[in-house]
N, C-alpha and C positions, 0 to 999 in steps of 0.2 A: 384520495389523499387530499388534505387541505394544507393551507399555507401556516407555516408554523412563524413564530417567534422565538427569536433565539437573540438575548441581550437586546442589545438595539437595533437589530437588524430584521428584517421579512423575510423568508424562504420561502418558494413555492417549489411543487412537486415537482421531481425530476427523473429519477427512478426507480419504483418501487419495488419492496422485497421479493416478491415471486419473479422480477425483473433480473435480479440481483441473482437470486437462488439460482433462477434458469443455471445462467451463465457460468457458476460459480462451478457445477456438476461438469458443464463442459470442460473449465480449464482442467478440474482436479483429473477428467480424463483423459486429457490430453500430456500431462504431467505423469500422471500412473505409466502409460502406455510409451512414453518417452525415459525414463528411469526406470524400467522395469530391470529387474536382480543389482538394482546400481547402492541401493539403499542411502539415497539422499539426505543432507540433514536442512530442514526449513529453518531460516534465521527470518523471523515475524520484524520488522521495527515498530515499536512502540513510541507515541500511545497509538497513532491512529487505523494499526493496522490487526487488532487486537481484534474484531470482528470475524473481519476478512477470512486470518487466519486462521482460525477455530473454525468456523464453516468450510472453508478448502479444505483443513487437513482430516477433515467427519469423513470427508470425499472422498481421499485420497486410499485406493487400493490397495498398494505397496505397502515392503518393507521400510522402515524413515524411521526420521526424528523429530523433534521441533524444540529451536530453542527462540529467545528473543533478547531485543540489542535497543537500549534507548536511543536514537537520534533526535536533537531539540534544531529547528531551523525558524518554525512559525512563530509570529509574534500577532494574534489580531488578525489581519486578511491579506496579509502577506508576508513574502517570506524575510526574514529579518540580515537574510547574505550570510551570517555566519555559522556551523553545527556545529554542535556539541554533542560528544560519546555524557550522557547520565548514568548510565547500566552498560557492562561492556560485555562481551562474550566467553563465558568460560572452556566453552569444546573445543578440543582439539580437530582443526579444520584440515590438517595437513594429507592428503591424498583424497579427501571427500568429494561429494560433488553439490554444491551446493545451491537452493534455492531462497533467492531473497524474496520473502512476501511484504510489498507495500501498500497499502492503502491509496495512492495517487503519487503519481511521477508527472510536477509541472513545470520547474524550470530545470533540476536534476543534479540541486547545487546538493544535496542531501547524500545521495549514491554516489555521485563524482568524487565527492569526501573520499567516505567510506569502502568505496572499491579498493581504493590503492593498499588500507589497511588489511583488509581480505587473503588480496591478491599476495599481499609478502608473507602469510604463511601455509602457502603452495597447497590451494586445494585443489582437486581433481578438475574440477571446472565451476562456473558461475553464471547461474543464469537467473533474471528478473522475474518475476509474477507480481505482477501491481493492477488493481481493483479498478484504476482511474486510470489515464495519462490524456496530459493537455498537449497536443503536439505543436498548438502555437507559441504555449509559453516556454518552450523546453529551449534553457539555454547553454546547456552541457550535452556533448554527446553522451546518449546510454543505449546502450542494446536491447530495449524490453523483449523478452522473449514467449509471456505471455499477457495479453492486455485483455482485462475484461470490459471495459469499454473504452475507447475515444470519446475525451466530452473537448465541448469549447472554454474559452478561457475563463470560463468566469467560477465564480467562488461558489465550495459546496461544502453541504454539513449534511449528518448523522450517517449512521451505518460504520461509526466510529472514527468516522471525521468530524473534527470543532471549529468553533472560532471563538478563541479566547477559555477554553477548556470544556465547556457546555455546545451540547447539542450532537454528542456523539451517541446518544442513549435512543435515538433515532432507528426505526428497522429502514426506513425507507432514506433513498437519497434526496435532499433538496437543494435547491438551487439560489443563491442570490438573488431577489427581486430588482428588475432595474431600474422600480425606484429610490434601492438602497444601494445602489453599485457606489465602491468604493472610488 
């Protein structure tokens, strides 16, 4: 992997896709084999987790669903404090059990939202699967339930993560150069 450009910033390699893939096979197993006869429905958040989730659910053995939920938090290389629902959810969640697929969980202000909307129409249960999680930046409690990696805090793109809407077309993950740290 080389160092990409992305706007005005440097990446260099930090994950790559057979990295990625490995992992990806484990959670979808670890999910199959935990909701098995439950038939779960995936709610993907978009945009960033539109990869992610298309690779997990190829994985995924079980009977399911998938649907997806726009959440807006990022502005640039960080997170702007406040969401925004773009796209909202049409299924009917009530007695389900549900998995959210994220793309990265770093401060948690995104899911903290959105739980509580979730949560008042009484589905069976709710559990996290996110591609990323910053355990240093996380400043809301969340329950991940499945993580495909722990990274450090610093900023990353492609594999359908951006900065600034580019740089998500990426198979592999990169990382912020620190000579470009924000």
């Amino acid at each position: 992997m080389d160092t990409i450009q992305v706007l005005d910033k440097t990446f260099v390699p930090y994950l790559s896709e057979e990295q990625i893939l490995d992992r990806i096979k484990i959670l979808a197993s670890e999910i199959s084999a935990d909701y098995e006869n439950l038939n779960p429905l995936f709610i993907g958040i978009l945009n960033g987790s539109f990869i992610f989730a298309a690779d997990l659910y190829k994985h995924i053995s079980i009977p399911s669903s998938i649907s997806f939920i726009k959440l807006v938090s990022y502005k640039g290389t960080s997170s702007s404090g406040t969401v925004i629902t773009a796209i909202g959810l049409e299924e009917n969640i009530n007695d389900r059990h549900i998995i959210i697929i994220e793309d990265i969980v770093d401060t948690g202000k995104t899911l903290s939202t959105f739980l509580p909307t979730l949560h008042k129409q009484s589905p069976a249960s709710i559990k996290i699967c996110t591609l990323l999680q910053k355990p240093d930046a996380l400043q809301h409690v969340l329950d991940t339930h499945y993580v495909g990696f722990e990274i450090p805090d610093k900023f990353v793109v492609g594999y359908g993560l951006d900065y600034d809407g580019m740089g998500r077309n990426s198979k592999n993950i990169y990382q912020l150069s620190t000579a470009d740290e924000y």
